[in-house]
C-alpha positions in Angstrom: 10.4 -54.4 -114.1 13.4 -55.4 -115.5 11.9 -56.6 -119.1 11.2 -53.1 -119.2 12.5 -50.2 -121.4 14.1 -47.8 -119.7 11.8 -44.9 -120.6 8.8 -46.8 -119.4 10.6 -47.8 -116.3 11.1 -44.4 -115.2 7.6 -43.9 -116.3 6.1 -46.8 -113.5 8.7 -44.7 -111.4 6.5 -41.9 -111.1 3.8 -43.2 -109.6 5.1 -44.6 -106.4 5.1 -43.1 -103.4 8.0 -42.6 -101.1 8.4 -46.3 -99.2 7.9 -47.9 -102.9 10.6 -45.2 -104.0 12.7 -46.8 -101.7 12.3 -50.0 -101.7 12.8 -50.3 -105.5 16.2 -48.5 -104.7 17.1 -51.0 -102.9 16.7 -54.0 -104.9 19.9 -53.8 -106.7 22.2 -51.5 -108.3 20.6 -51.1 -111.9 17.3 -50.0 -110.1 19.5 -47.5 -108.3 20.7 -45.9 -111.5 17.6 -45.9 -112.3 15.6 -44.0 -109.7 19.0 -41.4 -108.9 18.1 -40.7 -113.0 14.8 -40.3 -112.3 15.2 -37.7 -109.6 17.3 -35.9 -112.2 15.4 -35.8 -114.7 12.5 -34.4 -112.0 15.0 -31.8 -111.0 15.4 -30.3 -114.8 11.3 -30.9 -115.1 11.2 -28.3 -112.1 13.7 -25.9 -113.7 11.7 -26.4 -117.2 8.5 -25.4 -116.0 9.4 -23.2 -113.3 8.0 -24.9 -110.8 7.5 -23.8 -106.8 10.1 -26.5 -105.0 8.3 -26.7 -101.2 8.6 -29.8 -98.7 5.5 -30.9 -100.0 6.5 -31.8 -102.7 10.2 -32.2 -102.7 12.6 -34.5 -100.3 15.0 -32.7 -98.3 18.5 -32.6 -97.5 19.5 -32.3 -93.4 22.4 -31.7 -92.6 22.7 -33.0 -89.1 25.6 -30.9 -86.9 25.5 -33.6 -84.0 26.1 -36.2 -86.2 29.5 -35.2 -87.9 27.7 -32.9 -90.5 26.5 -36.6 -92.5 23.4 -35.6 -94.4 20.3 -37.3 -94.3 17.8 -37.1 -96.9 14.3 -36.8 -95.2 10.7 -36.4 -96.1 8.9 -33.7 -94.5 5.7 -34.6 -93.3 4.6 -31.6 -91.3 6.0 -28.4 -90.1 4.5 -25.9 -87.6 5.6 -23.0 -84.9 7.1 -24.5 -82.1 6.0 -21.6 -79.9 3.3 -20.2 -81.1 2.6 -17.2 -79.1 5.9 -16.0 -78.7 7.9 -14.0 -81.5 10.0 -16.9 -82.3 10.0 -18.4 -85.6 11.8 -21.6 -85.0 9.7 -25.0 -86.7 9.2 -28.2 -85.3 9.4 -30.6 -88.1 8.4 -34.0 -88.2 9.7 -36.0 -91.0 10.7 -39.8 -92.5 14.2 -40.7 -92.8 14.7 -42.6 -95.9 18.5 -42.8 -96.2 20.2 -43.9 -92.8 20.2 -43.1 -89.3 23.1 -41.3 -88.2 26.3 -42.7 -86.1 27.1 -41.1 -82.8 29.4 -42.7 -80.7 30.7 -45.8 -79.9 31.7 -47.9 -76.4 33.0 -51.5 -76.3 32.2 -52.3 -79.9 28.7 -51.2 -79.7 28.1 -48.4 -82.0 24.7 -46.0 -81.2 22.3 -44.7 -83.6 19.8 -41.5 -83.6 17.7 -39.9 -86.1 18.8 -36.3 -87.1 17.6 -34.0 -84.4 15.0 -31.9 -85.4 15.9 -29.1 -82.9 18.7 -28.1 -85.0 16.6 -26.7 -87.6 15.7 -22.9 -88.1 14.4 -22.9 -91.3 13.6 -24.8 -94.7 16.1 -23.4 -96.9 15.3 -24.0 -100.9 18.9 -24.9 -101.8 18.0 -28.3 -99.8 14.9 -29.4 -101.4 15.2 -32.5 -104.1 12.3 -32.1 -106.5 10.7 -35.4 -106.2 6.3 -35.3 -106.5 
């Protein structure tokens, strides 16, 4: 891929899915350039054609309160009522982690790490989505 224009670069870019997303992210720090452009140039794409952004087809932001407010981006696989029959409306959502788990503690050197805790969210809120699909 490196041979590559750019322009057609970001054009191979758009049809991976999420692990190959990642894993070409992480190859080295021109590749990184290049996918953080791409998801820019998906977010004007969204604005440009007015397009719906929903979690299934955006990544999302959480912002994880137990874990010193560090946000994790995620990918959304599924969300549904966590109590159906009751009047609650709080979600259970299962999602991916792509960036990094999240540091909680530490005792005798050894430091602990959790996924973001999925309990702590109400609600999908727009202003979190990252167009990505």
């Amino acid at each position: 891929m490196n041979t590559l224009i750019e322009d057609l670069q970001l054009e191979v870019l758009k049809y991976l899915d999420i692990k190959d997303f990642i894993n070409v992210c992480f190859l080295n720090k021109k590749h990184l350039n290049l996918c953080k452009k791409y998801l820019k140039y998906k977010k004007r794409e969204f604005k440009r054609e007015k397009k719906e952004k929903t979690y299934k087809n955006c990544l999302y932001k959480l912002k994880d309160p137990t874990c010193n407010d560090e946000i994790c981006i995620v990918k959304i696989v599924k969300v549904e009522d966590m109590y159906k029959n009751t009047g609650c409306d709080k979600k259970k959502i299962t999602f991916w982690v792509i960036t990094k788990m999240c540091k909680i503690g530490k005792n005798n050197e050894f430091k602990y790490y959790v996924y973001p805790n999925w309990c702590k969210v109400n609600s999908i809120e727009n202003k979190y989505l990252i167009p990505f699909y």
